[in-house]
Structure formats: C-alpha cells, structure tokens
C-alpha positions as CSV (number, residue, x, y, z in Angstrom):
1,X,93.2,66.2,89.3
2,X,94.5,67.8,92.7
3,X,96.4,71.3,92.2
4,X,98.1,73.1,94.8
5,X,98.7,76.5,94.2
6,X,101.7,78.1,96.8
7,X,101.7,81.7,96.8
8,X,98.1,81.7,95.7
9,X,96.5,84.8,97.1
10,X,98.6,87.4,95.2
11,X,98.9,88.8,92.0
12,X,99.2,85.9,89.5
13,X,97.7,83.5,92.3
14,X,94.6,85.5,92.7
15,X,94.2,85.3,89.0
16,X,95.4,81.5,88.3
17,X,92.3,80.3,91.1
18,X,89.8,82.4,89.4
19,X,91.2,80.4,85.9
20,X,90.9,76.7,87.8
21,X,87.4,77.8,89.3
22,X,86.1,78.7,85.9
23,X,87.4,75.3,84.0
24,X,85.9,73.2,87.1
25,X,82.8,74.8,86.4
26,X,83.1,74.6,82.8
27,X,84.2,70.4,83.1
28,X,87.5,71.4,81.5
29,X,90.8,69.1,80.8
30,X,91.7,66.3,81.9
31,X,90.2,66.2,85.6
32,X,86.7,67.7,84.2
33,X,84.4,68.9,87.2
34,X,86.6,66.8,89.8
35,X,89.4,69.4,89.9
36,X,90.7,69.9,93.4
37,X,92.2,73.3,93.9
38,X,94.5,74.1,97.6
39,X,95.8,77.2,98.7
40,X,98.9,78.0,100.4
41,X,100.0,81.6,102.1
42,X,101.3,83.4,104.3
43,X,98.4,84.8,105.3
44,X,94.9,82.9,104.5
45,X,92.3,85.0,102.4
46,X,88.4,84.9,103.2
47,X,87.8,81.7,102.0
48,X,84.5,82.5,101.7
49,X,85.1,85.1,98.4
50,X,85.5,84.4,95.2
51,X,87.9,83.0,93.5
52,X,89.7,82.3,97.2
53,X,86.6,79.8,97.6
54,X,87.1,77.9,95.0
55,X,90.5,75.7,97.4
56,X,90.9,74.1,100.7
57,X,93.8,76.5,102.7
58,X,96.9,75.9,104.2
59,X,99.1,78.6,105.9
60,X,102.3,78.1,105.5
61,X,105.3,80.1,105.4
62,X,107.6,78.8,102.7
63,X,110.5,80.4,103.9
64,X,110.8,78.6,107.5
65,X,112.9,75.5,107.8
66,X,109.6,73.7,109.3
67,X,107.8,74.4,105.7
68,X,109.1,71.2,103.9
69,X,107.4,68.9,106.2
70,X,104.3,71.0,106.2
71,X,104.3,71.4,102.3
72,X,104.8,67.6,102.2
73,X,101.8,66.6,103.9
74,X,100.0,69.0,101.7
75,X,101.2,68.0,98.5
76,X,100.5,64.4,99.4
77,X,98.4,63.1,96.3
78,X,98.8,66.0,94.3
79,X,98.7,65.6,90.5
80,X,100.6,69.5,90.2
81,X,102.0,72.0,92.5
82,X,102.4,75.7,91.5
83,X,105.0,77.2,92.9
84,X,104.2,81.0,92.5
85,X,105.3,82.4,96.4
86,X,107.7,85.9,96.1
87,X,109.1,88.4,98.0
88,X,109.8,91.6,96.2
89,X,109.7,93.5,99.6
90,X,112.0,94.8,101.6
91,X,114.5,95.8,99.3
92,X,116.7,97.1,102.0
93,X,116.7,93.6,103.7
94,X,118.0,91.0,101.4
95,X,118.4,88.2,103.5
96,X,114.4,88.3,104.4
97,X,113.6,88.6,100.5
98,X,116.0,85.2,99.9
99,X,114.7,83.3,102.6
100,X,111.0,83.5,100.5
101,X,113.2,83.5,97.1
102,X,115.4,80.8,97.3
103,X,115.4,79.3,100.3
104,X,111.3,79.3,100.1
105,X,111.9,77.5,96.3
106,X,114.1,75.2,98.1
107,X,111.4,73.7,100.2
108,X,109.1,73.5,97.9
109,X,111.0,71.0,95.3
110,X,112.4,69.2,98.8
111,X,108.4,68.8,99.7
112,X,107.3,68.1,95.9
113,X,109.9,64.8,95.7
114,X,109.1,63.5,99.0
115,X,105.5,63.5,98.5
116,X,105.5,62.0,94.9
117,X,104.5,65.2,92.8
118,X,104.9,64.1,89.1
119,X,104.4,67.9,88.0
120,X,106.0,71.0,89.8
121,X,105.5,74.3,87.9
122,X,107.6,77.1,89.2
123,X,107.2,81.1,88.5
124,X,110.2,82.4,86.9
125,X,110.4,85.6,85.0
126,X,111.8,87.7,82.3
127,X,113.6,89.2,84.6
128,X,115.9,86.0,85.3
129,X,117.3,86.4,81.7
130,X,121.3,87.9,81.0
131,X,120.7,91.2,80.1
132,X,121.4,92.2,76.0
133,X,124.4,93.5,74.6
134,X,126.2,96.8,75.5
135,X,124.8,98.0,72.1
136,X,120.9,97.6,73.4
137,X,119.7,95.9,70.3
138,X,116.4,94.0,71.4
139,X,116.0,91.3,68.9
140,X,113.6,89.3,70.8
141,X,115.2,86.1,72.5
142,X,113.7,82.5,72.9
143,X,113.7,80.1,76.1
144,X,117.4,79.2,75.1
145,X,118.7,82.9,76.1
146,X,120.6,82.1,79.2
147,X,119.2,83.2,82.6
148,X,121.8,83.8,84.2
149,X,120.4,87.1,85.7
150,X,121.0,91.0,86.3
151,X,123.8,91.0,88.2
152,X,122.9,94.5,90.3
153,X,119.4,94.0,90.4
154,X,118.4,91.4,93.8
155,X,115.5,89.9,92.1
156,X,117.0,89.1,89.0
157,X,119.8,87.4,90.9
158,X,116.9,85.4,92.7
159,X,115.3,84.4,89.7
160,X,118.1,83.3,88.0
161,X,119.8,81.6,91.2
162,X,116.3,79.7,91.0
163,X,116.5,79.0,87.4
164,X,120.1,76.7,88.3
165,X,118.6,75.2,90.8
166,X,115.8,74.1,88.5
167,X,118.7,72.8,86.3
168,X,119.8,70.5,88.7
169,X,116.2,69.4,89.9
170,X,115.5,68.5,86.6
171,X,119.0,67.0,86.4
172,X,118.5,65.0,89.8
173,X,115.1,64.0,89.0
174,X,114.1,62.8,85.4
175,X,111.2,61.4,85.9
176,X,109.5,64.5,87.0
177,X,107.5,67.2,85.0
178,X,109.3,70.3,85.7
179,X,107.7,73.7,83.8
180,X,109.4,76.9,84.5
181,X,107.2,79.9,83.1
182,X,109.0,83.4,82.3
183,X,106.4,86.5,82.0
184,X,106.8,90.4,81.4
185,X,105.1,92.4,84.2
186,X,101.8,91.0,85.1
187,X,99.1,93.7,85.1
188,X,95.5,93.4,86.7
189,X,92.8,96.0,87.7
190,X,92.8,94.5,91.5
191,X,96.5,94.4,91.8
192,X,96.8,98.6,92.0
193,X,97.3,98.6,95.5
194,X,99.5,96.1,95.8
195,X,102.0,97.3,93.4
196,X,101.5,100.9,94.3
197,X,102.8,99.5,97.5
198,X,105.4,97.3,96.6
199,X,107.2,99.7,94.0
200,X,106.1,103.3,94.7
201,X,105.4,103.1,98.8
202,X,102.0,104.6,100.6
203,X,103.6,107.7,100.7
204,X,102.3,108.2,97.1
205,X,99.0,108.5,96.9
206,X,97.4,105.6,93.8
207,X,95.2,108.4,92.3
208,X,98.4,110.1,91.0
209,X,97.4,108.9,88.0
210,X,94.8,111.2,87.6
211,X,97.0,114.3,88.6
212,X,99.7,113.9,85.8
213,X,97.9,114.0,83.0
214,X,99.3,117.2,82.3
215,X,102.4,115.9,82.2
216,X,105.0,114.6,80.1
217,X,107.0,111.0,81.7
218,X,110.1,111.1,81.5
219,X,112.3,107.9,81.2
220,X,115.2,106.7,80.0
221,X,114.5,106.0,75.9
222,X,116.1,102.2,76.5
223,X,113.2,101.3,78.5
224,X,111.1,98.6,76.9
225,X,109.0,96.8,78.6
226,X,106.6,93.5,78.1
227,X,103.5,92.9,79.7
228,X,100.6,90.4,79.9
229,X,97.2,90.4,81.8
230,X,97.3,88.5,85.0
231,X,94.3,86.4,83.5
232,X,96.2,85.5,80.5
233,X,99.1,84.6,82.8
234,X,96.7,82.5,84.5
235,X,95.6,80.8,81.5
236,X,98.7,79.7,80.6
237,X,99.3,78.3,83.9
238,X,96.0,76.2,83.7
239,X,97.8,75.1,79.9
240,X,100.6,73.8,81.3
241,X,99.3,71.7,84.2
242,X,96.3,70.7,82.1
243,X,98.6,69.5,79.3
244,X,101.3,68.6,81.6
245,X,103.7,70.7,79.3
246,X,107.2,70.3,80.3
247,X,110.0,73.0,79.7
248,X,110.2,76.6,80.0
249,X,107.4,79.5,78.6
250,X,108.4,83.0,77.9
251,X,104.9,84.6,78.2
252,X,104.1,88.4,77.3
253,X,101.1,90.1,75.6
254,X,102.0,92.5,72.4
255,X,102.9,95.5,71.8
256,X,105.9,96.0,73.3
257,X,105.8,99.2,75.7
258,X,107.8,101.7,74.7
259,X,108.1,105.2,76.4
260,X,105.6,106.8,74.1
261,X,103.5,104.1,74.3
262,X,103.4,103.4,78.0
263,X,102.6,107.8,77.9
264,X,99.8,107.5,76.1
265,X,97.9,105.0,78.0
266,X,98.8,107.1,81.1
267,X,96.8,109.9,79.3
268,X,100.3,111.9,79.4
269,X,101.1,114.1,77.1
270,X,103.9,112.4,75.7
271,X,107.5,111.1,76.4
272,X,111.0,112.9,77.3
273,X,113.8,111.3,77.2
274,X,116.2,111.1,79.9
275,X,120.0,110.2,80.8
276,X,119.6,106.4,82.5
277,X,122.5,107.6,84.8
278,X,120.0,110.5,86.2
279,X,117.5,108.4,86.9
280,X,119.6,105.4,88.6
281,X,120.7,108.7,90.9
282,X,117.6,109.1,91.9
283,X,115.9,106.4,92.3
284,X,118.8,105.4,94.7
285,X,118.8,108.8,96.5
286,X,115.0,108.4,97.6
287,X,115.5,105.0,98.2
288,X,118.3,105.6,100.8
289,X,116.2,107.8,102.5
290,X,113.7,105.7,102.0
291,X,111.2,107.4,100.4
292,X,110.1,105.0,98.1
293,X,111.0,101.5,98.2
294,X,112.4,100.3,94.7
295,X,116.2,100.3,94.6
296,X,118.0,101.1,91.4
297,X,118.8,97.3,90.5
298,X,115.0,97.7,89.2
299,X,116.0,100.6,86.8
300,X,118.7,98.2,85.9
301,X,116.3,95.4,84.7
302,X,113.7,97.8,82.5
303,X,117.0,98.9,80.7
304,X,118.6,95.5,80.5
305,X,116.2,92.7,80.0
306,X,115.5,91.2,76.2
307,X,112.3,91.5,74.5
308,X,111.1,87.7,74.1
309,X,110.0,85.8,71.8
310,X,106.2,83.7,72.9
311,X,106.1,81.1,69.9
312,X,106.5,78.2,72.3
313,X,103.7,78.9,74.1
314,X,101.5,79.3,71.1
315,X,102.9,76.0,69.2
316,X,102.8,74.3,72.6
317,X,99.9,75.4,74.2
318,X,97.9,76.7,71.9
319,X,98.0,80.0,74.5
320,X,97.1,83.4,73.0
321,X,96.9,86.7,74.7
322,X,93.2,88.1,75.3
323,X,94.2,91.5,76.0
324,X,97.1,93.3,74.4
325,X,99.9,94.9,76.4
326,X,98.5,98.3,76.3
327,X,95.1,97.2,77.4
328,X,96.3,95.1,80.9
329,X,98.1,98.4,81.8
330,X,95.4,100.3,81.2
331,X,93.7,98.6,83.3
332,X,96.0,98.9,86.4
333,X,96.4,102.4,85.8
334,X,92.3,102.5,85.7
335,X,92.7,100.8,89.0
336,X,95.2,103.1,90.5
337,X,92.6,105.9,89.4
338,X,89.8,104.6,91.4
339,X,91.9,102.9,94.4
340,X,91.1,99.5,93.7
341,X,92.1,97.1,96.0
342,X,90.8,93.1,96.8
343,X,90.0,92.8,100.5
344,X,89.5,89.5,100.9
345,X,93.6,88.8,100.0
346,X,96.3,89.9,102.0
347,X,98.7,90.9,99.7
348,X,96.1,92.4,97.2
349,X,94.9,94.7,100.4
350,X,97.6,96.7,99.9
C-alpha cells in the first residue's frame, strides 16, 4: 500500500507518520510491512528524524497553480492520499490563507483524479459545522449536521467552502473513496510552539503557563470545547485508509472542556465568567494592532460550534480515544511549560 500524506510535517501530519511508521513495523493492515509512506510540504523536515524518516519527500507548495501537475506525478500509484495541508496564518491576509485553503484543496482532488487515486482523505474540522441555535443548547450533533460554516470566522468559511466542494467531488466522481474527517482541537506535547505561534504570537512568551497559576481564566461561560490527542487523531486516520472507510468522522476525545475544566488542568484557580461581547472587543483591539494574531472570528467559533457526537467512528472503525480530553491538553500546556518544540519540522519549530 502507497500513502501520501500532504501537509505531513505539522501538527496532525507529524503525528499521522509516526502512526504509519509504527503499523509498518508492526506488519499491520492490509499492506503489512510493505507500506510506502510519502511526504509532501512546504518546507521538507530532516528526513533523517523520526517519524519524518519513515517517507520519501516532495516539496510542494499546494497552493501554486504549478502544484496539480507536481502532485500528479507524485500520487501516481498511490493506493491513499491525505490531504491534511492548512493555513491558519496570517489572519490579516485572507487571500494568502485561501490560496493554501481552498485553492490548495483544489489541486489536490484535480491531482488525485488524474493520477487514479481510488482513496482521497481530506482534513475537515468541527469548525466547518453551522453553528447551534441562538439559545446555545449543545445537544451533541452527528455527521448529518450541516457544514455550512461560521459565517464571521475565515477558517470556518474555509472549511465549510471545502466541505461543498467535497459534495460535488464525490458527486462528479462515484467511483472514488472520498473520507472527510471532522476533529475538536488537536493537542500534542511537540505542537506548543507551534500553536503558541499561530494563536498567541512570540510576543508571548510559552512559559506563561507557569506564571498564571495564581490566577483565575476568564472566558465567556458558552465556551465549550472538544479535543483529541494528535496520536488518536492519527490513529483514526490510519482506520480510515487501512479500512478504506468512506464518509465523514466527527472525532473528539471526552470530556467536553468546559471553563472550569479547561482551569483546572491550567493549574488555575478556577473560572470567571465573562460577557462574550468583552472579549470579542478585545481580542479584535490587539489584533488590529496586531499584538496577537487571532482575530475575533476564532472567539466566534469556541462560542458557536456543536458538541459532536463520535459513534460513527467507534461502530465504523472500531476507533477509541487513548487519552481523554483533559489529558491531551495537559499535555500541551506541559509543553508550553518547558518550551517544547520539534526541530526537525518546520512548522513544529515554531
């Protein structure tokens, strides 16, 4: 079996090579010890560190016009491609962030037909689903819920401009596998500087953590958030492909994270609760003046998104969570505590 991963040095990639390299050591599924693993980014890792060593490596940016022919001559005699690439930065330059988003998705289905991929797996989120009614009840949603997006948030727009064209991949093209998998936020110990990065800029030092312990958090009490452990993530993933499961996967880890809950594994001393509108205000002040990077649309997304329901995957898969919700952010904020980083990956640098 011959997998190419795109997008495979960050968060969920990083993880999802370190899951193939284990089951072709193990002689797992269907392709036993003759998996084939390639790696496509931006930017190439040091090949010669685990998991990165584990796959042949193409650079390729997804987002250039000139990537379709390049992806197709990768994905020549491919059994699966994984289509994980994202651009969650810079916020105050949309048009760079569609070009990897959609455009970038684009490609890679144009790429996947012409060179004969029967399987094409594609990174969704939860974040591509319509937001819950004006009356914030969570009752926790299946794959049916309508992804139709956050309409003030960009990357919910992207993910659910993404999900329609899916629609009408499938739609154009039957006889292909398609697999669209929709996770919480993905936690890891070696993703700390890359998300301290991404969503609080280098301005802010990563062992913060360790300074606010003292502290209550305050949020907005309509937060909720899911989560899952970037190695159960990746496990799914190898599910799918291995089982060639077609259809969509809503993937998250319990508990839900609440306020309280997301205080106490911060070693806080508990939560406050907060007026949404204050916090929007905020976030978009210092984002203006660019003092952090995260717009407001994200603010708009932990208050808005549904809480989902993971039966599918279980019945499907047979996938279960390792680590529970609490324990993969735990582990982040362990990282931000003691600056962990992955040098060998570009994106996981920080």
């Amino acid at each position: 079996m011959r997998i190419v991963v795109v997008g495979a040095t960050g968060n969920v990639g990083t993880a999802l090579l370190r899951r193939l390299a284990a089951a072709r050591l193990a002689g797992e599924g269907r392709a036993g010890e003759g998996l084939e693993v390639v790696g496509v980014a931006r930017r190439l890792p040091d090949a010669r560190v685990a998991p990165y060593d584990v796959a042949t490596w193409h650079a390729i940016d997804v987002g250039d016009p000139s990537a379709v022919a390049e992806l197709r001559a990768v994905l020549h005699g491919a059994d699966a491609v994984v289509h994980l690439a994202w651009a969650l930065q810079p916020t105050h330059d949309i048009p760079a962030q569609r070009r990897t988003d959609v455009d970038g998705q684009a490609h890679v289905l144009e790429a996947a037909v012409g060179a004969g991929v029967p399987h094409v797996v594609v990174a969704s989120s939860v974040g591509a689903y319509r937001p819950v009614t004006p009356d914030g009840k969570r009752t926790p949603v299946d794959e049916t819920w309508p992804a139709t997006g956050i309409p003030t948030a960009t990357y919910s727009r992207h993910k659910a401009e993404d999900e329609t064209a899916l629609d009408a991949f499938e739609a154009a093209h039957p006889h292909l596998t398609v697999t669209r998998l929709r996770p919480g936020l993905v936690f890891q110990r070696g993703a700390a500087a890359e998300l301290r990065g991404l969503f609080l800029g280098h301005l802010v030092p990563m062992r913060i953590v360790r300074w606010v312990r003292w502290a209550v958090l305050p949020l907005p009490y309509p937060f909720v958030f899911q989560a899952v452990h970037a190695d159960d993530l990746a496990d799914a993933y190898w599910r799918v492909v291995d089982q060639r499961a077609g259809g969509a996967f809503n993937v998250a880890a319990s508990p839900v994270l609440t306020p309280p809950r997301i205080a106490r594994v911060l070693g806080m001393r508990g939560a406050v609760r907060i007026p949404l509108r204050l916090l929007r205000s905020v976030v978009t002040l210092t984002w203006r003046l660019r003092l952090q990077p995260t717009d407001a649309g994200w603010i708009d997304i932990a208050a808005g998104v549904p809480v989902m329901r993971t039966d599918r995957a279980r019945s499907v898969l047979g996938w279960e969570a390792r680590h529970t919700a609490e324990e993969a952010l735990g582990e982040l904020v362990a990282g931000f505590a003691d600056g962990a980083s992955v040098p060998a990956s570009g994106p996981l640098r920080g």
